[in-house]
ZAMARGU-4260 file (C-alpha; in steps of 0.2 Angstrom, whole numbers, plus 5000, padded with zeros to 4 digits):
<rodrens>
0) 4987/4921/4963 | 4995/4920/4945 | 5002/4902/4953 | 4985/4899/4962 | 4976/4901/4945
5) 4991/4890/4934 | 4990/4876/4946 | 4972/4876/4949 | 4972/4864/4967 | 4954/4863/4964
10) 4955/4845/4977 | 4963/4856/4992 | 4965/4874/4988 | 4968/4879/5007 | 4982/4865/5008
15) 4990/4872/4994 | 4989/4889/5001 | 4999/4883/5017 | 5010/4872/5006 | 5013/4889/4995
20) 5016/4899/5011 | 5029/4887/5018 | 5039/4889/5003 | 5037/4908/5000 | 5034/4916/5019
25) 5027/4932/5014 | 5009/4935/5017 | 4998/4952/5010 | 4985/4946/5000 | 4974/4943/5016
30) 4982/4958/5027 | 4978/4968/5012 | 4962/4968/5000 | 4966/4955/4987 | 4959/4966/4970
35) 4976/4974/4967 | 4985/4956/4966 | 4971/4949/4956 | 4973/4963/4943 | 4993/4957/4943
40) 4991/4941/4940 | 4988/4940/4922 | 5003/4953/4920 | 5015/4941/4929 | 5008/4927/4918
45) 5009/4937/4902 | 5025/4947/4905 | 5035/4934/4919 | 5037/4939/4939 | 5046/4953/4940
50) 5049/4970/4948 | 5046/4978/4934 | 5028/4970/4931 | 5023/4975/4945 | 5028/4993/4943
55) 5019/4992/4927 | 5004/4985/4934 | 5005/5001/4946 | 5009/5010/4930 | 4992/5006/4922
60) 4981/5012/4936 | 4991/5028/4937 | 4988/5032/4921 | 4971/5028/4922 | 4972/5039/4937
65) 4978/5055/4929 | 4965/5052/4917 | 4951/5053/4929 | 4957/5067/4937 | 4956/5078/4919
70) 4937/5072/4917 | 4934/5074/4934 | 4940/5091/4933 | 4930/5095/4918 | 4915/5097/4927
75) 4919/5114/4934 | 4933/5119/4925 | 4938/5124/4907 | 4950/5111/4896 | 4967/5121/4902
80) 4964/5120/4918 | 4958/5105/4919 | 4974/5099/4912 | 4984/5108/4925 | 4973/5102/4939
85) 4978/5081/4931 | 4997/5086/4932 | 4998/5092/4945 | 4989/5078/4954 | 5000/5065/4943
90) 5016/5075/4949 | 5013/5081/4964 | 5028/5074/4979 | 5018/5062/4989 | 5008/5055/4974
95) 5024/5054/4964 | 5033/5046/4976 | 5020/5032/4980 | 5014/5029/4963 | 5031/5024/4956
100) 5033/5010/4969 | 5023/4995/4971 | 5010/5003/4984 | 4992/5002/4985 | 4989/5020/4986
105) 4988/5026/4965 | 4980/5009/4961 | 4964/5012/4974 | 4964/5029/4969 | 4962/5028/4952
110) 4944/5019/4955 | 4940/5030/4968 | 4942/5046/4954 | 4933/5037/4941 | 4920/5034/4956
115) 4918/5051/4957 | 4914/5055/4939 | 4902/5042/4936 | 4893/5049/4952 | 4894/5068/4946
120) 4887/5061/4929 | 4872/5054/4938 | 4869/5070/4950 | 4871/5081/4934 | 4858/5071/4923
125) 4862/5056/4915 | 4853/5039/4916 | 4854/5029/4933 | 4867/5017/4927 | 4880/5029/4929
130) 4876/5029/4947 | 4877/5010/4947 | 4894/5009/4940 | 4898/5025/4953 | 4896/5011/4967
135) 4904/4995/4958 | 4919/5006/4956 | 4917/5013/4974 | 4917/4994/4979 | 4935/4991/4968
140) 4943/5004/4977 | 4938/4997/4994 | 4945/4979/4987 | 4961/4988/4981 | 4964/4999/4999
145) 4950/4998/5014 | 4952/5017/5019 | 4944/5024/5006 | 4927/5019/5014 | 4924/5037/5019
150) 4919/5042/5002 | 4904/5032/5004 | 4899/5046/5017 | 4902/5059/5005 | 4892/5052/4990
155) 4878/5050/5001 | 4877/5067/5006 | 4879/5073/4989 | 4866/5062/4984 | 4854/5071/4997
160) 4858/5085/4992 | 4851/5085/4975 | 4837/5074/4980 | 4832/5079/4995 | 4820/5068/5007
165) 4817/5062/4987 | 4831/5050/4990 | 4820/5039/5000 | 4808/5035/4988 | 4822/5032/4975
170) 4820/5012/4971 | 4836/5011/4963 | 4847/5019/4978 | 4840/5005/4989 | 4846/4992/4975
175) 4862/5001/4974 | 4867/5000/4992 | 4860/4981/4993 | 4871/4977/4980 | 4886/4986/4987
180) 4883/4976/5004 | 4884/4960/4997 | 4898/4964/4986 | 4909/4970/5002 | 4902/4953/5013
185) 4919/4946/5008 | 4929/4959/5011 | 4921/4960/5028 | 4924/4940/5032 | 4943/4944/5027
190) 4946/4958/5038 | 4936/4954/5050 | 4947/4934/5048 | 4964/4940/5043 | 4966/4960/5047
195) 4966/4961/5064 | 4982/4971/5064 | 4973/4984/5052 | 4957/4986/5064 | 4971/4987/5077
200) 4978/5002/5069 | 4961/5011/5069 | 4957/5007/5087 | 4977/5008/5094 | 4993/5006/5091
205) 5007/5005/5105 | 5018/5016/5093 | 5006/5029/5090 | 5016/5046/5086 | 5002/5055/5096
210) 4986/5050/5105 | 4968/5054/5098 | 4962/5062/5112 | 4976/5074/5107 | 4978/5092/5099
215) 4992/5084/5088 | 4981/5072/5084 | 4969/5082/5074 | 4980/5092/5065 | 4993/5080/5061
220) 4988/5079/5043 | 4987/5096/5041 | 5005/5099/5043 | 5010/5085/5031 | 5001/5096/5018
225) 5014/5106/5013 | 5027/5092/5010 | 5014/5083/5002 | 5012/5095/4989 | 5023/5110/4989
230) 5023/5126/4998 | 5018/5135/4979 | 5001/5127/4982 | 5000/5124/4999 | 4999/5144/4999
235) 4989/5146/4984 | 4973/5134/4992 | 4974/5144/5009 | 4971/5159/4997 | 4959/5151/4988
240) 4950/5144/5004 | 4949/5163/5011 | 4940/5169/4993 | 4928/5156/4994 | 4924/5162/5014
245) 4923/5179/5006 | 4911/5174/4993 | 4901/5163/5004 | 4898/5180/5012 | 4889/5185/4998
250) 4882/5170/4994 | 4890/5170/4977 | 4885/5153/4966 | 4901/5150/4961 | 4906/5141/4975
255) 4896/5125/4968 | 4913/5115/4965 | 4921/5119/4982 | 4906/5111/4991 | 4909/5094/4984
260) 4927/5096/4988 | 4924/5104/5006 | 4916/5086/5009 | 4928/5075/5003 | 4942/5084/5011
265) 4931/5087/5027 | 4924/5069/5032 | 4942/5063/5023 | 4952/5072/5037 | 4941/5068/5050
270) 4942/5050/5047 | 4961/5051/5046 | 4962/5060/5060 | 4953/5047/5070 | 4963/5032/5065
275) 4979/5029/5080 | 4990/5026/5065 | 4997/5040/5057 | 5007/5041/5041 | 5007/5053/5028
280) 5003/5043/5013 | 4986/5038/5022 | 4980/5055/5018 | 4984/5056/4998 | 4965/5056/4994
285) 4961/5072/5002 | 4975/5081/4992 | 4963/5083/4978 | 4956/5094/4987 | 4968/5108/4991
290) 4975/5106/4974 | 4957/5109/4965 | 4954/5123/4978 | 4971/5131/4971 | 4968/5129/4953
295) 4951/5136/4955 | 4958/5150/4965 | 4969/5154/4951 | 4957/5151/4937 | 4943/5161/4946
300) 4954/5176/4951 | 4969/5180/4934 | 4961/5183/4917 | 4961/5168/4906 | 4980/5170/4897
305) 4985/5174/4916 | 4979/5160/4923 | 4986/5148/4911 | 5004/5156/4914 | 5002/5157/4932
310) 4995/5135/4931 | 5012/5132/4919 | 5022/5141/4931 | 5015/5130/4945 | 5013/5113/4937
315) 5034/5117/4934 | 5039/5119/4952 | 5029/5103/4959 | 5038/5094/4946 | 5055/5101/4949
320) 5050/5099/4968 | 5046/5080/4964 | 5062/5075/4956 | 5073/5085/4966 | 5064/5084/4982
325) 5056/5065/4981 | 5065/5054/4971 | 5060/5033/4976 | 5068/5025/4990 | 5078/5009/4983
330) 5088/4997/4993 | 5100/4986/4981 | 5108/4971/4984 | 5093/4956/4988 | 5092/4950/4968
335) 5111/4950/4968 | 5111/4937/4985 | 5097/4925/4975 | 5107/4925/4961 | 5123/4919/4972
340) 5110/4906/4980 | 5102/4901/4964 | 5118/4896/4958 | 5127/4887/4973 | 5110/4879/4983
345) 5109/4861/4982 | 5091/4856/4974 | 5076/4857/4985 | 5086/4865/4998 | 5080/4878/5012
350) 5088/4896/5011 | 5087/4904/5031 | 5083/4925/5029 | 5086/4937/5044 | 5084/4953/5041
355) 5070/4969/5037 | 5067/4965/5021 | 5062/4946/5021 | 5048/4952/5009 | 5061/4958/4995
360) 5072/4942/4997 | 5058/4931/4996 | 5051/4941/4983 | 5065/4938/4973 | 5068/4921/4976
365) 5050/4921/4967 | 5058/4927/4951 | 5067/4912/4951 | 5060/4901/4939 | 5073/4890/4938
370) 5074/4890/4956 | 5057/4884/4960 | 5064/4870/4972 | 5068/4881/4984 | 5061/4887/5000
375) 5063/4899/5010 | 5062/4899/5030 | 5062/4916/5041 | 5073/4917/5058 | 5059/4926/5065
380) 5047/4911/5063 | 5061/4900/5071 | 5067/4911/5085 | 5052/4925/5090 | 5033/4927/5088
385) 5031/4944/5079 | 5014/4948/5069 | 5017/4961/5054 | 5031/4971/5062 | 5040/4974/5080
390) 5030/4987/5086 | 5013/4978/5089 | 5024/4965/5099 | 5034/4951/5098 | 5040/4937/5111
395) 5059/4929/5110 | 5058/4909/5110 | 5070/4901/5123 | 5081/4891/5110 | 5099/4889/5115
400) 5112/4894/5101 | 5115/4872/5100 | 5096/4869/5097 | 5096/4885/5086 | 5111/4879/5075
405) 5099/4860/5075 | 5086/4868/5069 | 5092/4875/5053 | 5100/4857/5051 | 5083/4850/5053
410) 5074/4860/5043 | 5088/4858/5029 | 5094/4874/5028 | 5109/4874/5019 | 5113/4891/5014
415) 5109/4906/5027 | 5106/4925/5023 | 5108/4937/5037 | 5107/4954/5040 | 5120/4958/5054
420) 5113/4967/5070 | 5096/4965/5064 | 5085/4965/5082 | 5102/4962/5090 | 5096/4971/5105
425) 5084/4954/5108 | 5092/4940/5115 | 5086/4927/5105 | 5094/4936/5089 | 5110/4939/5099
430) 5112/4920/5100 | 5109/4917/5081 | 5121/4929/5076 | 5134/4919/5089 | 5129/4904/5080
435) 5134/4912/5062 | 5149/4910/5070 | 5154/4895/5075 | 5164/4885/5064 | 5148/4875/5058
440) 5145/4890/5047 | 5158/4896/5033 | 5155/4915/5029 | 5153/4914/5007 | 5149/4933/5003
445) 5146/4949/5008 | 5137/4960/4999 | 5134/4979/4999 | 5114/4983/5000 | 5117/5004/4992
450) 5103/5015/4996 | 5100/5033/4990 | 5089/5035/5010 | 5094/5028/5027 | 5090/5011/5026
455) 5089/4999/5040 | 5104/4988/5031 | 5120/4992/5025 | 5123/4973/5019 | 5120/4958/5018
460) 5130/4940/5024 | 5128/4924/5016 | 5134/4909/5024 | 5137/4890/5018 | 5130/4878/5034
465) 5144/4864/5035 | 5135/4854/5048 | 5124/4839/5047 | 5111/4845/5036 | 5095/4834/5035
470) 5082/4834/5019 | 5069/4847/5018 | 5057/4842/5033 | 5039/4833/5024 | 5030/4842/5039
475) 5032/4858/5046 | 5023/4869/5059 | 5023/4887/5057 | 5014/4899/5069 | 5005/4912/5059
480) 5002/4926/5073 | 4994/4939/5060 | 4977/4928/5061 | 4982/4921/5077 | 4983/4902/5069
485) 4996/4889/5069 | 4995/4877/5051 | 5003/4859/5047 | 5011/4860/5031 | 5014/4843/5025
</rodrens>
């Protein structure tokens, strides 16, 4: 986008798209809503194209995050607490561990928070426009991350609540949501166009770790919780959720807070809960949740100087937890490969990547700017027909190893990049990796790819092609399966 906005193709933007594409082979923006990489591209233009400005990018919104999470908090709870309850939400395992990577998570929740508060500002009083910027910030928050739709639900019911059959006659709520419809049109058209693979993670997915019509199912998320957030307040919420049954039995008023957080983590799990795909990070919205109802246990139960202790002694183990516990995944190694490139590619060459992490090498490749000429060509595109990754399917094409080795010569690849056994159990890799070692190919480097996880890579391979290569081809066609399309690049 920062490119897109340099360049400004206003003649054919959709031909420099594709054009764009061919050169970097890396597609989110359309799989994913665009908001996120829209916000990044004045940092990139600003600051360079960098990891690290992206990570700041992140950075921002997660300060922005913890913030909301105080205010929000204010609203039932006294300064101290408060506090506590923004800490903890800023250092808790799976936020910490998502919001110091480039993810999408932190980012669409900091709007979603700052939702919330404007929406409790309306319901508690304050002019109507707060309940205007409740739903634009609603609507960035779908732009940044598409599963946070489920708090619409939630504000609506609120919404009801305080007004009552009132709500009907209320102009501006029929304004509101009009406005909100139109607004989300486009994001419709692009999911609906480009994110079949998201709609087929709702509806099924063949890799499914257990079926909706299953026990396991519905209680999946439930037993991420406490890795999520620590066994110290995983125990304290399940504390706090039997007081709040006790008090409901005496119909005590203070309970007021707990129902708006009973609905967002209610019609929030249930949502989750229904979608095939399951993954633990999916699910960071409803911790909010279990960590109010735990500070609020505490704050309601322990005298004042009690409860502060008891919240300091907390807010400590989730961070020790965090940094000892959950420290960010990182895989070395792919800057270190484009530098080596960078330095030995002929000009306007093609560089060949196999391996998991084409999105890091081409990524890369990007920071270049000195590099610009080159392009970037994915085995996969050559030799298979996969759409966003393995397990929703992929087909092997019938290229013998002598039309394989032809094709990076056509294609003027002069430089490969490989990851060795990667998809080896498919025979169409099998034959590339035979024709990495034929005498046409001369093996330049190896480089170690360290990793503080299990990573799918222990290092990569660069090799030097010896053979006939041609230019870089005026024309390519390259099979984009995500939207089921294949485009001419010329």
């Amino acid at each position: 986008m920062k490119d897109l906005l340099l360049d400004l193709p206003l003649d054919d933007p959709a031909g420099y798209a594709y054009r764009y594409y061919a050169q970097y082979p890396a597609l989110t923006i359309l799989f994913y809503p665009p908001l996120f990489y829209a916000i990044s591209a004045p940092f990139y233009a600003l600051l360079g194209v960098s990891h690290e400005t992206a990570l700041f990018v992140v950075f921002l919104h997660y300060v922005a995050y913890g913030l909301g999470c105080f205010t929000l908090a204010r609203f039932w709870l006294s300064a101290i607490s408060s506090l506590a309850f923004a800490l903890l939400m800023v250092l808790l395992p799976e936020i910490a561990f998502w919001g110091r990577q480039v993810m999408l998570e932190i980012p669409a929740f900091a709007f979603l928070v700052w939702s919330a508060v404007a929406l409790l500002q309306y319901v508690r009083g304050s002019p109507v426009g707060w309940l205007y910027l409740c739903a634009g910030l609603l609507v960035c928050a779908l732009y940044t991350k598409i599963s946070v739709a489920y708090v619409g639900l939630v504000y609506f019911i609120v919404l009801l609540q305080r007004e009552g059959l009132g709500l009907v006659r209320n102009k501006h709520v029929y304004v509101v949501g009009l406005l909100s419809v139109v607004a989300l049109v486009p994001l419709a058209v692009l999911t609906v166009k480009f994110g079949q693979a998201n709609v087929q993670s709702v509806t099924g997915v063949a890799d499914t770790v257990a079926s909706r019509l299953s026990l396991e199912a519905w209680i999946w998320y439930a037993r991420q919780i406490p890795a999520q957030v620590g066994w110290p307040l995983t125990v304290l919420a399940g504390l706090g959720f039997g007081y709040a049954c006790a008090l409901a039995r005496a119909q005590s008023s203070s309970l007021e807070p707990l129902r708006f957080w009973a609905l967002w983590f209610a019609i929030g799990y249930l949502f989750f809960s229904s979608i095939d795909l399951k993954e633990a990070r999916h699910s960071v919205f409803l911790l909010a949740a279990v960590v109010f109802v735990a500070v609020w246990f505490l704050d309601s139960v322990l005298p004042r100087k009690w409860a502060s202790g008891a919240l300091c002694l907390v807010v400590a183990s989730t961070a020790a937890a965090t940094v000892l516990d959950r420290p960010v995944f990182y895989v070395k190694g792919y800057a270190e490969v484009v530098d080596m490139i960078a330095k030995q590619a002929p000009r306007d060459s093609v560089v060949l990547f196999s391996g998991y992490r084409d999105g890091s090498f081409i990524f890369n490749m990007r920071t270049r700017e000195d590099r610009r000429d080159l392009s970037v060509l994915r085995a996969d595109k050559i030799l298979l027909s996969v759409a966003v990754r393995r397990e929703l399917g992929v087909e092997e094409k019938n290229l013998s190893e002598a039309e394989i080795a032809q094709t990076l010569n056509d294609n003027g690849v002069h430089y490969v990049v490989m990851q060795p056994g990667f998809w080896s159990d498919l025979e169409a890799m099998r034959r590339f990796e035979r024709v990495m070692a034929t005498p046409q190919f001369e093996e330049v480097a190896r480089i170690a790819t360290p990793a503080n996880h299990k990573a799918h890579e222990i290092e990569l391979v660069v090799y030097r092609n010896l053979g006939k290569v041609g230019p870089k081809p005026a024309k390519l066609n390259i099979e984009l399966k995500i939207i089921n399309r294949q485009i001419t690049v010329q």
